[in-house]
C-alpha positions in Angstrom: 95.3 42.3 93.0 96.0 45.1 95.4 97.8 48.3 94.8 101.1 47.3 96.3 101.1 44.0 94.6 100.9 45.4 91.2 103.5 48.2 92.2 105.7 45.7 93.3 105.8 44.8 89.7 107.0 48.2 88.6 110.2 48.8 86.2 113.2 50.2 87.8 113.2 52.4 84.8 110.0 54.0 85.3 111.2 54.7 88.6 113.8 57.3 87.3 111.4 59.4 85.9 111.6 61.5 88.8 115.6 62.3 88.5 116.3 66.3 88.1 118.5 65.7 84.9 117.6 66.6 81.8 116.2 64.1 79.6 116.3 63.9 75.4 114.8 67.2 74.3 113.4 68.2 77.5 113.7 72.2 77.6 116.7 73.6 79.9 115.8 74.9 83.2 116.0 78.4 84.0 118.4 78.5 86.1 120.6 78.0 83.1 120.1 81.8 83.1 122.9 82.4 85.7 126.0 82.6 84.1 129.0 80.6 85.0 132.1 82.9 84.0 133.2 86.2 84.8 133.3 87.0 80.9 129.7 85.9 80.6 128.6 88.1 83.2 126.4 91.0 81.5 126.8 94.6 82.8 128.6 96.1 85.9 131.8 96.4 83.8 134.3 98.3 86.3 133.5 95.9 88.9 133.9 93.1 86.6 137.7 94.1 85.6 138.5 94.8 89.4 137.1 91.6 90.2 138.7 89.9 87.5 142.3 91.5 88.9 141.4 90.4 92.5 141.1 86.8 91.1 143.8 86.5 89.1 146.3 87.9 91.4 145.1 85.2 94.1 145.2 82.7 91.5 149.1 83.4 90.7 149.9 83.7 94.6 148.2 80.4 94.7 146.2 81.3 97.5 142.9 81.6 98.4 141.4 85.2 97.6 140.6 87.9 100.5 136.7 87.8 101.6 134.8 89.5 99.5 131.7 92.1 100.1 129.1 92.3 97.4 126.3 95.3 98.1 124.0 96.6 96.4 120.2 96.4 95.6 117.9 93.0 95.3 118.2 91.6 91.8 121.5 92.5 90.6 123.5 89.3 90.1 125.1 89.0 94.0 124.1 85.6 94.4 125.5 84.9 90.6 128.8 86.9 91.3 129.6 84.2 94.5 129.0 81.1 92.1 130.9 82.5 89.2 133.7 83.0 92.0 133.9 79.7 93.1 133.7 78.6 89.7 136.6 80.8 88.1 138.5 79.6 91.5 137.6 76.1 90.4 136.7 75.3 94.5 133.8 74.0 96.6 130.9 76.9 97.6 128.3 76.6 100.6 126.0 78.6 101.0 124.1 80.5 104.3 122.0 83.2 105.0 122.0 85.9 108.0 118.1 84.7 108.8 119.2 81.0 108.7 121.9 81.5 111.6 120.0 81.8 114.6 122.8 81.0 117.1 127.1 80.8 117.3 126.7 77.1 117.2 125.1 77.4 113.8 127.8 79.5 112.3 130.7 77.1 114.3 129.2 73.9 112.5 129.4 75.9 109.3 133.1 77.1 109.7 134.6 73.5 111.1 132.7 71.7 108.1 135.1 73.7 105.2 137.7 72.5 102.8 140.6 74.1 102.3 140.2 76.9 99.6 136.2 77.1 100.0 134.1 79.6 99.5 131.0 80.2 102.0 128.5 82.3 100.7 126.6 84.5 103.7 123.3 86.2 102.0 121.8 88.5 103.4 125.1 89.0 105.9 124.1 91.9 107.5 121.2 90.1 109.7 123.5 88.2 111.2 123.3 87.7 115.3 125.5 89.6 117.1 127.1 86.3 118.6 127.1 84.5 115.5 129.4 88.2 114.4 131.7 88.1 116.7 132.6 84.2 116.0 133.1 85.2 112.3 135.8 88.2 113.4 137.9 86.0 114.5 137.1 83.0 111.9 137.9 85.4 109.0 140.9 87.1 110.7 142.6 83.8 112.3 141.3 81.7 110.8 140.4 79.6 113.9 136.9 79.3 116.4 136.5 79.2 119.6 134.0 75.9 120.8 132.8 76.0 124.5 132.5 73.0 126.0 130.3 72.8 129.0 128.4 75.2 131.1 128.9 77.5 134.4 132.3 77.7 136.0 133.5 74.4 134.4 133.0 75.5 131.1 136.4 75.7 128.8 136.8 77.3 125.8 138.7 74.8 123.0 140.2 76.5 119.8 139.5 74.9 117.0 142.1 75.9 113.7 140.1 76.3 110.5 141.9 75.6 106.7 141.9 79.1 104.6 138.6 79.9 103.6 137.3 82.9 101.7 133.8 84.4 103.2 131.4 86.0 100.4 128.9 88.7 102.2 126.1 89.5 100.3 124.4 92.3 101.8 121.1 94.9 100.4 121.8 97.3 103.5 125.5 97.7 104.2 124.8 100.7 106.5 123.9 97.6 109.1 126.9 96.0 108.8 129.2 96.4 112.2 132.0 98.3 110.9 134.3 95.5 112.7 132.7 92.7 110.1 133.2 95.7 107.6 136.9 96.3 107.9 137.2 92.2 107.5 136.4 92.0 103.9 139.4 93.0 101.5 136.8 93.8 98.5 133.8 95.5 98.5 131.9 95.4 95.3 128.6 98.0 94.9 126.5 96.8 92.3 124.3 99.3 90.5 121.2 99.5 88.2 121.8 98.2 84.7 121.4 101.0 81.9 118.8 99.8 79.4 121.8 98.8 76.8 123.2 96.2 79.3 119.5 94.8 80.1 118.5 94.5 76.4 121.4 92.0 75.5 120.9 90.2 78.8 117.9 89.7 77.7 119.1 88.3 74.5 121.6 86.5 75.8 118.4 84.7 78.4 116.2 84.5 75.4 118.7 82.1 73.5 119.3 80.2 76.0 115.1 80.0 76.9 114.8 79.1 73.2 113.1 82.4 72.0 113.5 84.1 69.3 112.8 88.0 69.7 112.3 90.2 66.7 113.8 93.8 66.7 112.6 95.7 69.1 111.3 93.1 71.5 114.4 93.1 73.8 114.6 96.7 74.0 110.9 96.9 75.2 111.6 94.4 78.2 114.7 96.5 79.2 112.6 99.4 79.4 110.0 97.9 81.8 112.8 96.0 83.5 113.4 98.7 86.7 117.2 98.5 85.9 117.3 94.8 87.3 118.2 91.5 85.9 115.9 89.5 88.1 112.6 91.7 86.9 114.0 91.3 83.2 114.6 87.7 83.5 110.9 87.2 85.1 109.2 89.3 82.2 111.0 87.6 80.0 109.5 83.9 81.4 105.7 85.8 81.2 106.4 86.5 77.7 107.2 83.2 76.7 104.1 82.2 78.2 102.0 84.3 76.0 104.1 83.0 73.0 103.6 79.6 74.1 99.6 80.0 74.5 99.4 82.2 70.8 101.7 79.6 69.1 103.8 82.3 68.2 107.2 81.0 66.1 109.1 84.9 67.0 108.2 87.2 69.8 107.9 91.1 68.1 108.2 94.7 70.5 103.8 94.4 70.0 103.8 90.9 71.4 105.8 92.2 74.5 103.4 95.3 75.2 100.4 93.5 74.4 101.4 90.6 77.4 102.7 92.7 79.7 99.8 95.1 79.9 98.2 92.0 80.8 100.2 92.0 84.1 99.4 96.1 84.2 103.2 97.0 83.3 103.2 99.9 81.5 106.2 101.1 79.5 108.4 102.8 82.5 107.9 99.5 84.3 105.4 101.0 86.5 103.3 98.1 88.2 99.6 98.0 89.6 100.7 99.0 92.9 103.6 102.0 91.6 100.6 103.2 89.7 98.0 103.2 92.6 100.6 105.3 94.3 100.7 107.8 92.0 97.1 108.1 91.2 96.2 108.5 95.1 99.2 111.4 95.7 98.0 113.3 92.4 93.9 112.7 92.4 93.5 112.0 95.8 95.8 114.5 97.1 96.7 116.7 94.5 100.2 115.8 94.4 100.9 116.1 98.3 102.4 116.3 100.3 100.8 113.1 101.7 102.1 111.1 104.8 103.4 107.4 104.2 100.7 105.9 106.2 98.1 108.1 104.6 99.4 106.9 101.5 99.5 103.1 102.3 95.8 103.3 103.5 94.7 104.8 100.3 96.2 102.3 98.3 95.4 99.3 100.7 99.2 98.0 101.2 101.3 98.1 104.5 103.3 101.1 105.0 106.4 99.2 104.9 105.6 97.4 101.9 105.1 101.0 100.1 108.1 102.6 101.7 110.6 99.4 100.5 108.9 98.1 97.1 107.2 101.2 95.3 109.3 104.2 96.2 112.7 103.7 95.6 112.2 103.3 92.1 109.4 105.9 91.7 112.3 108.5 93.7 114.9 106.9 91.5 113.0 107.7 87.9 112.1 111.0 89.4 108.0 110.2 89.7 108.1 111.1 93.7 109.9 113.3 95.8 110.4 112.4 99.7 110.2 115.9 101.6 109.7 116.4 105.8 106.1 117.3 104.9 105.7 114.1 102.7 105.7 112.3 99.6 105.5 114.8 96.5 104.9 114.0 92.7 106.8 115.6 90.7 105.5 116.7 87.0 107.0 113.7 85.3 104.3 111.5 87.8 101.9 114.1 86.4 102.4 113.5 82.8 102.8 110.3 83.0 99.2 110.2 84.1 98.0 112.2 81.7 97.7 115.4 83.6 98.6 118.9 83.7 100.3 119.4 87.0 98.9 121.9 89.3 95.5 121.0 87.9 92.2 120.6 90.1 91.9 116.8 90.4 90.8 116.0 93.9 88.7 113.2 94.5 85.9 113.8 96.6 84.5 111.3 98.6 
């Protein structure tokens, strides 16, 4: 008998083995970590109440709500904020990115596809096209595009009217935006860094709904080595179930999360491999600068860019480095957290 002939043969219930929903006990996905309500959403509290407000008030007017702005760094919950919004508005979202639009046409086919009341969510807005920017002025203003039909002098231009929409920017650089597209949105939210206190019960909340149980301590370990971001928390988080997982560990304890995270050389201010290379080649290397970025990068083996955009906002931000016009600087808490006394003699020699 041949392959096909004894596949022919196959059950149509084995065949729905390979649906996406859940089945019997089968462990819930992680992205069951996003919350789906406003009052679920951990941290950012005075954005959360002026957001609440800018909801409610369009819910009452029975309207759909002004376009909204949300900027701030990687990792803070942007992309979660738009899906709670549609969900609180009870409404249809799609969703787009600045890098996916490549043309006007792309963004027109977008706009004349919405319902009434939906919510299009732009990531990453602020790498738009320029075309593709000017089409949205007037979409989010009039609510109406413009399609041109033809080419040369017998092209026409054909309005098209679009229902009320509201247009959710998601942005990590807002100092690229146009101010034009800027002045379009009627709320801008900036997201910050989450305080340690706000990361250790997201993390609790993400542990329950992983199916971990964390003794005392454990959270508050994570949140330290989190960078101030949900996304990093949420991803040590997954590594330390692994290492409960492969232990058979029943509860995860604050030793359990050192001891698997110095597996993946995260030390207890979050530092990584590469933040840590950094530091060691500024203060052995250079005896704590000041050192040029591309000096820098080709001591540690990484692209300038990628050590300019990944290591040293946060090392800048915790105070390790200093940017000056000479250089990149350590500072003494770089020093100590070494293990060094600054100012002392530790210049590689090669």
């Amino acid at each position: 008998m041949t392959q096909a002939q004894r596949n022919s043969g196959a059950a149509e219930d084995s065949l729905r083995m390979v649906s996406a929903a859940p089945m019997g006990d089968e462990q819930v996905s992680d992205e069951e970590l996003r919350p789906h309500a406003l009052s679920s959403f951990i941290g950012q509290p005075r954005l959360k109440a002026q957001l609440q407000l800018f909801l409610d008030a369009a819910r009452k007017r029975e309207v759909p709500p002004d376009h909204i702005l949300l900027a701030g760094p990687p990792g803070l919950g942007k992309t979660t904020l738009a899906m709670i919004v549609a969900n609180e508005l009870n409404v249809p979202i799609r969703v787009t990115s600045g890098p996916a639009i490549q043309h006007a046409g792309d963004l027109a086919s977008v706009l004349s596809a919405l319902e009434p009341g939906e919510v299009l969510f732009i990531d990453e807005i602020h790498r738009l096209p320029r075309a593709a920017e000017e089409l949205l002025y007037i979409a989010m203003e009039d609510f109406r595009v413009d399609v041109m039909v033809g080419k040369g002098p017998g092209a026409t231009s054909i309005p098209l009217t679009l229902p009320r929409f509201t247009v959710i920017g998601a942005t990590t650089r807002e100092g690229m935006l146009p101010s034009p597209l800027r002045a379009r949105f009627g709320f801008t939210a900036h997201l910050d860094y989450y305080p340690h206190e706000e990361l250790e019960k997201l993390v609790e909340r993400s542990s329950t709904v992983l199916g971990i149980t964390l003794e005392e301590g454990a959270a508050e370990q994570l949140s330290l080595r989190s960078r101030g971001t949900p996304r990093i928390a949420n991803r040590l988080l997954r590594r330390v179930r692994d290492w409960a997982i492969v232990h058979d560990l029943p509860t995860v304890g604050a030793g359990d999360v050192k001891e698997a995270l110095e597996l993946y050389q995260i030390d207890s201010q979050g530092l990584d491999r590469l933040d840590i290379a950094v530091l060691n080649a500024i203060v052995r290397n250079f005896n704590g600068g000041p050192v040029g970025l591309n000096n820098l990068a080709a001591m540690v083996g990484e692209e300038s860019e990628t050590v300019e955009t990944v290591c040293e906002p946060y090392l800048v931000r915790e105070g390790f480095l200093v940017r000056t016009p000479k250089g990149r600087v350590a500072t003494r808490k770089a020093w100590e957290h070494l293990g060094l006394q600054p100012g002392s003699d530790v210049t590689t020699v090669f």
